[in-house]
BAMI-373512 format. One line per 8 residues: their letters; for each residue y, z, x of N, C-alpha, C. Coordinates in steps of 0.02 Angstrom, whole numbers, plus 32768, in hexadecimal, padded with zeros to 4 digits. Last residue first. Layout:
BEGIN
A) Y:Z:X:Y:Z:X:Y:Z:X ~ ...;
! end
This chain:
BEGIN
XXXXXXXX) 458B:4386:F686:45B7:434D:F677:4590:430A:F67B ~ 4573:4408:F6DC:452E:43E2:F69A:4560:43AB:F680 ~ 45A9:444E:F723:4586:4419:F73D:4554:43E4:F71E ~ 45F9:44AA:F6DD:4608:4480:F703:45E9:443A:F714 ~ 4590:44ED:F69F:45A0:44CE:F68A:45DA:4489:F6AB ~ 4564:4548:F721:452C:450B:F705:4553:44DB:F6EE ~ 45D9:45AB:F718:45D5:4571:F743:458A:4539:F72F ~ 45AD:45F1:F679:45EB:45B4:F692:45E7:45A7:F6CE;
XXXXXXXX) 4542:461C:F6CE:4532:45F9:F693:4575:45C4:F685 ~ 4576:4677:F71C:4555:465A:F734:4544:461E:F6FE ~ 45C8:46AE:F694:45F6:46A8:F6EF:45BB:466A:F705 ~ 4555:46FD:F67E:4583:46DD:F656:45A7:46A8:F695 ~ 4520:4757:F6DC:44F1:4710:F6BE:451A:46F2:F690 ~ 45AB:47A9:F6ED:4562:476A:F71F:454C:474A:F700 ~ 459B:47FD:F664:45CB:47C3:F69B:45B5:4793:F6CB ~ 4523:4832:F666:452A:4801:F651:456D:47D4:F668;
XXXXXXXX) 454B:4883:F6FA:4504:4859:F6FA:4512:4833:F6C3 ~ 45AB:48D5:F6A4:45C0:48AB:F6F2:457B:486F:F704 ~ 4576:4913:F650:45A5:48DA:F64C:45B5:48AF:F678 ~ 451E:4959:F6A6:44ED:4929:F686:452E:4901:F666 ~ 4570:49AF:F6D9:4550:4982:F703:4542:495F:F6EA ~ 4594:49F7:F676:45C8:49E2:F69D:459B:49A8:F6CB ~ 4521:4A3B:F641:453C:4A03:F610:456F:49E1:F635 ~ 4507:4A87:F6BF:44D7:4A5B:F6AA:44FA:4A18:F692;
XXXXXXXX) 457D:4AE5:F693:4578:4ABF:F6DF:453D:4A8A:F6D6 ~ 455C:4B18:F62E:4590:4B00:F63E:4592:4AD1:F68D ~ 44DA:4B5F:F65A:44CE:4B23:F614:452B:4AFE:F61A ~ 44F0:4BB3:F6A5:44D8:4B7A:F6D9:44D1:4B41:F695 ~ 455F:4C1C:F659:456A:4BF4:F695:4543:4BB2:F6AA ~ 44E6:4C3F:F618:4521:4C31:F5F6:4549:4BF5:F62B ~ 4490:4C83:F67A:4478:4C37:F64E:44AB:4C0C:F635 ~ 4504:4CF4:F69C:44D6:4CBC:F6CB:44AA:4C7B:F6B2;
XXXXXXXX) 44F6:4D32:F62F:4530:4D00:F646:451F:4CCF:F686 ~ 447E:4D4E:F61F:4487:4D1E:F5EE:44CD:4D05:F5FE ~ 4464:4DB4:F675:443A:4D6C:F685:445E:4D35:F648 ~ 44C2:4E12:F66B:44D7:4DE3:F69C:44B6:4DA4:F69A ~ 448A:4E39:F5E5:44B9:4E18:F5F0:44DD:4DE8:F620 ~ 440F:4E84:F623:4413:4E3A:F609:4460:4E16:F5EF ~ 444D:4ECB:F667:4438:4E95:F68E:442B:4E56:F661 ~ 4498:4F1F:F62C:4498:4F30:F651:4494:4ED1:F678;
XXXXXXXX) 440C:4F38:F5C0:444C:4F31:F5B4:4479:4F0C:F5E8 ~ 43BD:4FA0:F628:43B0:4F4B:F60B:43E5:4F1D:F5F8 ~ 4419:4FE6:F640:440C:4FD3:F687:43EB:4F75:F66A ~ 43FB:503E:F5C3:4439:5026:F5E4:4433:4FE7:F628 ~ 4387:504B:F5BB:43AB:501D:F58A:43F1:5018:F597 ~ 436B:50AB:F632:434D:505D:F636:4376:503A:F5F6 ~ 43A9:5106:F60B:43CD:50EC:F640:43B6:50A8:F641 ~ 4363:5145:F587:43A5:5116:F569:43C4:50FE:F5CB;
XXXXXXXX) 42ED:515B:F5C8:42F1:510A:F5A7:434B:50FB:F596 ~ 42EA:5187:F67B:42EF:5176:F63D:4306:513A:F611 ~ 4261:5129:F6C6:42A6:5137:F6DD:42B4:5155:F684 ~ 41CC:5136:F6AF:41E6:5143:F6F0:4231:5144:F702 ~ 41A1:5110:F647:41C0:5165:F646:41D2:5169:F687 ~ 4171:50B8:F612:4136:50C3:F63D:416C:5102:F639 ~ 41FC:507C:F5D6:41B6:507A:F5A0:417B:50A9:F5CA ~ 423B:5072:F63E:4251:509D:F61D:421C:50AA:F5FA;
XXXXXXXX) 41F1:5006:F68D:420C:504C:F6AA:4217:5075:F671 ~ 4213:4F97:F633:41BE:4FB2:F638:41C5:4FED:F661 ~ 4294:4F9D:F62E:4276:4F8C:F5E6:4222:4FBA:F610 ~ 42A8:4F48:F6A8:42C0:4FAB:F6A2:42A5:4FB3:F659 ~ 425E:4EDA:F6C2:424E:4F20:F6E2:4259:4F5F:F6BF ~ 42CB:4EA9:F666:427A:4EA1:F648:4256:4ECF:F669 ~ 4333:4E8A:F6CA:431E:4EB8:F67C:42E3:4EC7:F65B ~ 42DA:4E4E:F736:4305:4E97:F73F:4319:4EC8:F6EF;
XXXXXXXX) 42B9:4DD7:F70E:429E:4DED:F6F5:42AD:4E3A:F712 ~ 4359:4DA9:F6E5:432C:4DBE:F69A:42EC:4DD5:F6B7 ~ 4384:4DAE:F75D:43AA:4DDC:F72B:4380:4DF4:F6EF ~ 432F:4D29:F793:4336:4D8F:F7B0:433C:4DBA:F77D ~ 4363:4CBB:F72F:4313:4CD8:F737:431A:4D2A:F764 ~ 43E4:4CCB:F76C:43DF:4CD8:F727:4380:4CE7:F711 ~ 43EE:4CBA:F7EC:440B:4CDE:F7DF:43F8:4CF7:F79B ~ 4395:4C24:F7DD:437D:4C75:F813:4394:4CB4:F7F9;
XXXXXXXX) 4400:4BF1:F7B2:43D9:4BF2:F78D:43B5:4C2B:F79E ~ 4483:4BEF:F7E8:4481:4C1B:F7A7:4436:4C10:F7A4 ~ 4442:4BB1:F86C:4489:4C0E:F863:4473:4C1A:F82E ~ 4424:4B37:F86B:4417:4B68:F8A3:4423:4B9F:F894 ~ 444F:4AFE:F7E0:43F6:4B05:F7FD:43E6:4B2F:F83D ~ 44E1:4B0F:F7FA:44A1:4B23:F7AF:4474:4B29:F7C0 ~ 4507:4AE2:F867:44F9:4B2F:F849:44CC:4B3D:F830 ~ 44C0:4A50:F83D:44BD:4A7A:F87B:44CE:4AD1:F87A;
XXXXXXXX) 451D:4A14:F7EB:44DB:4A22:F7BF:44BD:4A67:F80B ~ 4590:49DE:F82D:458E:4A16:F7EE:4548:4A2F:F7EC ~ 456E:498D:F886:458F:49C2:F8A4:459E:49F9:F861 ~ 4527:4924:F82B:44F4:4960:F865:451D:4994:F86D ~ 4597:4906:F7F4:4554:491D:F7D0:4533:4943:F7F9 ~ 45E3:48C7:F84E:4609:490B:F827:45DD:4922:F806 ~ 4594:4847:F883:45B4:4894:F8A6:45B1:48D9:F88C ~ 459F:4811:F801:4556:483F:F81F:4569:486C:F840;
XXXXXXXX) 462A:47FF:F7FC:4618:4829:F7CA:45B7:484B:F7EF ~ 4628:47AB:F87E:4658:47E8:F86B:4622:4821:F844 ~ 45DB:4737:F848:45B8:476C:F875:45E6:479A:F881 ~ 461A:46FA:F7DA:45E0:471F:F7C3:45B0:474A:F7FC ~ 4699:46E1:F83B:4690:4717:F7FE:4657:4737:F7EB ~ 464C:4667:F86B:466C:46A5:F89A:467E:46DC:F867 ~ 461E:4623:F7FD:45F8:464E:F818:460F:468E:F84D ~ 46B0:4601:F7D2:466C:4628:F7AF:463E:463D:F7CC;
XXXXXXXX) 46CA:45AE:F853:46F3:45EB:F835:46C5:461F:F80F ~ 4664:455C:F84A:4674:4582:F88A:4695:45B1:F86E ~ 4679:44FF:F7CB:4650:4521:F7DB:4644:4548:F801 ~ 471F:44DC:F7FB:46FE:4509:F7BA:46CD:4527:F7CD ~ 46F5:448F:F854:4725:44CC:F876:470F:44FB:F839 ~ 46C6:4416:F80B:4688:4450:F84A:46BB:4495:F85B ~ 4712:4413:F7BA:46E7:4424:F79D:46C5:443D:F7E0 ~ 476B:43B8:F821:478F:43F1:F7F4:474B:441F:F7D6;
XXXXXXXX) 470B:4356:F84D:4721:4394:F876:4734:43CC:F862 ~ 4711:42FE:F7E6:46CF:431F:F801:46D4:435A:F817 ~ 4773:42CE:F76E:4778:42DB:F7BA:4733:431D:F7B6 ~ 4786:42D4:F6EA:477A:42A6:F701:4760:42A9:F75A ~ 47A5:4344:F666:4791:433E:F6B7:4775:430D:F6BB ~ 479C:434F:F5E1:47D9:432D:F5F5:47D9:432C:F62C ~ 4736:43B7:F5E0:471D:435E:F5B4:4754:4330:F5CB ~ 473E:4429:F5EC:4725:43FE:F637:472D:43AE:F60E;
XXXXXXXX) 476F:445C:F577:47AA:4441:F5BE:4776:4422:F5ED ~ 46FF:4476:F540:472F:4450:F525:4765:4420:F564 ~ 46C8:44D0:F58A:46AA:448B:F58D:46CB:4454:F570 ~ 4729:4537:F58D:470D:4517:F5C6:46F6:44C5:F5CD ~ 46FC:4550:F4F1:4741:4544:F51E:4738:4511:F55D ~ 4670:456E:F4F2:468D:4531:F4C2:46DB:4523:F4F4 ~ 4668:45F0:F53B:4654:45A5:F55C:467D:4565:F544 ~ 46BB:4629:F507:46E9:461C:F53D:46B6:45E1:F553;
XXXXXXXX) 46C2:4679:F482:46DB:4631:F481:46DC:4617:F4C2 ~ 46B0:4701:F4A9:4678:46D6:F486:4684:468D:F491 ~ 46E6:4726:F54C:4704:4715:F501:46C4:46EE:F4DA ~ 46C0:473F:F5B2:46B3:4787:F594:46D0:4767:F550 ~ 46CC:46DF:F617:46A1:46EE:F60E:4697:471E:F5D5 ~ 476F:46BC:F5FF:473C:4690:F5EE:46EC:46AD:F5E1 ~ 47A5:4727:F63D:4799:4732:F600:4768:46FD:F5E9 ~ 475E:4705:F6DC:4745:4752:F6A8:474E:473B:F662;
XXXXXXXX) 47B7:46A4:F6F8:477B:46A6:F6E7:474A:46D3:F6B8 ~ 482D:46E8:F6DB:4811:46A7:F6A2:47D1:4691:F69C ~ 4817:4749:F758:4830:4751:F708:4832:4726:F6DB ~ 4808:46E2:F7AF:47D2:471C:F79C:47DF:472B:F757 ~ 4889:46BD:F7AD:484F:4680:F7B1:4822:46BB:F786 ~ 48D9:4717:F7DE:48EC:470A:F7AE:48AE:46DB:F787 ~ 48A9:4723:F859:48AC:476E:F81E:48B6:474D:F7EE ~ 48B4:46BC:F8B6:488B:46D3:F88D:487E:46F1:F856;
XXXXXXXX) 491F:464D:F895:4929:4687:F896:48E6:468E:F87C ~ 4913:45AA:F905:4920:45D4:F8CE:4916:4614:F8C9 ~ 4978:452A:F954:4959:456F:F94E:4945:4590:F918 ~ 4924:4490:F95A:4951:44AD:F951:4955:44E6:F93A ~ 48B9:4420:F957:48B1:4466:F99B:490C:4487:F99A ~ 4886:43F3:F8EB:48BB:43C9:F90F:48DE:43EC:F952 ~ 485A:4447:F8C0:481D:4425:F8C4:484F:43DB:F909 ~ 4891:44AF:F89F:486E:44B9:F8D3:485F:4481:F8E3;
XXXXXXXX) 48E8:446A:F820:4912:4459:F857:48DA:4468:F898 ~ 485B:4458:F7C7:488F:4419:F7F4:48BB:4438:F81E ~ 485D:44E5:F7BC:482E:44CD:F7F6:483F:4476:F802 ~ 48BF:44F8:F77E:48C0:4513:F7B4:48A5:4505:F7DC ~ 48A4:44C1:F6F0:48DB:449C:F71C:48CA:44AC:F763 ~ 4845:44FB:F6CF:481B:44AF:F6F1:485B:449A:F725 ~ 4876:4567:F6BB:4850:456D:F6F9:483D:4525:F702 ~ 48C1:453B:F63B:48D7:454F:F67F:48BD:4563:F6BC;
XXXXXXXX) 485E:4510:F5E8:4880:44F6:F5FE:48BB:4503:F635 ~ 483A:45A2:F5DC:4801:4572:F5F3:482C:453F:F600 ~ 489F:45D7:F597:487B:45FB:F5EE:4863:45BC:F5F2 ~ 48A4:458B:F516:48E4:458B:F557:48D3:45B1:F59B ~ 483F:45C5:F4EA:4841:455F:F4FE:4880:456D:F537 ~ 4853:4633:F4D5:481A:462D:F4F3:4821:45ED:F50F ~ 4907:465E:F4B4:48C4:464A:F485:4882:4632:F4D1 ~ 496F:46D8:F4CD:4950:46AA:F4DD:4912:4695:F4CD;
X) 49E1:4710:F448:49A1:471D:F467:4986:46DC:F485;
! end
């Protein structure tokens, strides 16, 4: 298993060779970055390996990297959280109060009751897969938002030497 010191010491490598304008693989960058961000240990890591950086540059490509990540992940926050607040939520306020209608239809005798306890049935189920849905899509965003301020928090660290 790769231990947390060995990412962090392999992205400082990466950004010496950027830093020396020799190519590197993003996908692969993102992915040390990421785990760095999501590992409890990853500031301590990070800050461990910046202590053997001597070169200014290697650490500004760092900090650029982290933030080009920590605006990915905003990306992937709006472009998640955006259903949720346009589709499911509308979708899920209708449904409940369309059940809550056929509940006061049936009670007033205007439709029958076992069609209205069907029809409630009916809807409030849809409204609760519809919440079900936008509390999944919510918690998907709000990882992606703490990713950011993580991400954003290791590039500071860059620059606090």
């Amino acid at each position: 298993m790769i231990q947390i010191d060995d990412i962090a010491g392999g992205i400082v490598r990466h950004a010496g060779d950027a830093a020396m304008r020799s190519d590197v693989d993003w996908d692969t960058i993102r992915a040390g970055l990421l785990a760095l961000a999501d590992h409890p240990g990853g500031h301590t890591a990070l800050k461990t390996a910046l202590e053997r950086v001597n070169d200014q540059d290697v650490k500004e490509v760092l900090a650029i990297w982290f933030r080009q990540a920590a605006e990915e992940q905003q990306k992937s926050e709006r472009k998640t959280k955006r259903p949720a607040e346009t589709g499911l939520g509308p979708l899920q306020t209708t449904l409940m109060g369309l059940s809550g209608a056929a509940v006061i239809a049936g009670l007033a005798g205007t439709i029958a009751l076992p069609v209205a306890a069907f029809v409630f049935a009916t809807l409030a189920v849809g409204a609760g897969a519809a919440w079900f849905g936008r509390m999944k899509l919510l918690g998907r965003a709000d990882q992606y938002e703490d990713r950011a301020k993580t991400l954003n928090s290791l590039a500071k660290l860059c620059h606090n030497d």
